[in-house]
C-alpha positions as CSV (number, residue, x, y, z in Angstrom):
1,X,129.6,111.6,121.7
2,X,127.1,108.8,122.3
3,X,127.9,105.7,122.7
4,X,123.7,104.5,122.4
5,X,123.0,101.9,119.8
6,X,120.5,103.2,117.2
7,X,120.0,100.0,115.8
8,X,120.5,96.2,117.3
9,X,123.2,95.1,115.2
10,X,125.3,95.8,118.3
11,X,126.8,93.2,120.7
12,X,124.8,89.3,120.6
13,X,122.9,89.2,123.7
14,X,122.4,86.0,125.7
15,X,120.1,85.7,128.5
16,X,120.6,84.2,132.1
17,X,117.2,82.7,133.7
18,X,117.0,85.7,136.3
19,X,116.8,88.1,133.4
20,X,112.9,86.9,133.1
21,X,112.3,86.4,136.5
22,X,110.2,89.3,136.8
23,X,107.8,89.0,133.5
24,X,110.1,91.4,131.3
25,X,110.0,89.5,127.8
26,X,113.2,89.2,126.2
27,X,112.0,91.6,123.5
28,X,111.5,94.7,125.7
29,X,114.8,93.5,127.4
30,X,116.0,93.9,123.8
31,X,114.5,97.5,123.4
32,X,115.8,98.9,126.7
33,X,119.5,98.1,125.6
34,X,119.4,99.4,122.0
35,X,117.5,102.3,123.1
36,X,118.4,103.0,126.4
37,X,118.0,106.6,128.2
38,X,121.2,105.8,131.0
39,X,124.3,103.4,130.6
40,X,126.6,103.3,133.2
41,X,128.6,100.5,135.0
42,X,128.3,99.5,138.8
43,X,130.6,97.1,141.1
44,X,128.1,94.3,142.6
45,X,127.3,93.6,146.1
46,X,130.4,91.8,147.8
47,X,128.5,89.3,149.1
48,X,127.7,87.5,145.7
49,X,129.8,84.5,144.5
50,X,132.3,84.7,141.7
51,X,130.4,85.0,138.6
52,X,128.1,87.9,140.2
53,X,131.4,89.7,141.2
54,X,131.7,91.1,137.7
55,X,131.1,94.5,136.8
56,X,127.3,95.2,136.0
57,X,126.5,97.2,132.6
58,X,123.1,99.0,133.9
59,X,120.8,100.1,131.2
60,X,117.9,102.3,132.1
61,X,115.1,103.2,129.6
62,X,111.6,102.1,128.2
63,X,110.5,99.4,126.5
64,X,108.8,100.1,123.3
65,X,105.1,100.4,125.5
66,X,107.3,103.3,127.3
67,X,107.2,101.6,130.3
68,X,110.6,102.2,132.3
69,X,112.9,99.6,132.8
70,X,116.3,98.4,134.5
71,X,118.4,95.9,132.6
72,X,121.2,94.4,133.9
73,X,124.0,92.7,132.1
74,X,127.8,91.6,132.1
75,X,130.8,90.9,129.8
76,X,130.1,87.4,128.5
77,X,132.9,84.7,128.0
78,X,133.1,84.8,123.9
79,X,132.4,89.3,124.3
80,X,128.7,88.9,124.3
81,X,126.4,90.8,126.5
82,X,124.8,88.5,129.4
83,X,121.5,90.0,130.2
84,X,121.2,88.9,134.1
85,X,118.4,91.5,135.3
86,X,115.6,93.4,134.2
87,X,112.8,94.7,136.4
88,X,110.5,98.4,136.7
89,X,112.1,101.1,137.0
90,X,113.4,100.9,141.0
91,X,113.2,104.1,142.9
92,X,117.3,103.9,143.2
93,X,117.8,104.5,139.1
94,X,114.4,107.3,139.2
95,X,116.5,110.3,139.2
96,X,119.4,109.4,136.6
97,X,116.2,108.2,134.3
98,X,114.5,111.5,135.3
99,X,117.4,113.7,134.6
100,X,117.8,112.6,131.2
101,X,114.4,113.6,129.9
């Protein structure tokens, strides 16, 4: 069973300001979670300060121009998502996004 979201009705979604830093609009940010190819969860780097110590929720898919995105988030305070990533597609995530063509 699936746990993808067919439709965004699913958790609110807030933004941090590093989600953006790299020109992904919060629209395609948007796209990539509710129709993402991978989901998984990753520990962070130990080097980062308490709020970055949380668990990551990585989302890896395309944005509705099919261009192939990461999208980071975490477990908000009030159980929202808190987008605090997105970027292209790095050459780390390739083969999880290739091997679920």
């Amino acid at each position: 069973m699936s746990d993808k979201i067919d439709t965004f009705d699913g958790p609110h979604v807030r933004f941090a300001r590093s989600a953006t830093r790299h020109r992904i609009s919060k629209d395609c940010i948007r796209h990539v979670i509710a129709n993402y190819r991978v989901r998984f969860e990753e520990s962070p780097p130990e080097t980062e300060g308490a709020r970055a110590r949380a668990t990551r929720i990585v989302y890896v898919g395309d944005d509705d121009r099919g261009r192939a995105l990461e999208v980071m988030a975490i477990d908000g305070e009030r159980g929202e998502l808190l987008v605090i990533h997105a970027m292209t597609l790095r050459e780390r995530y390739r083969k999880l996004y290739e091997d679920r063509r």
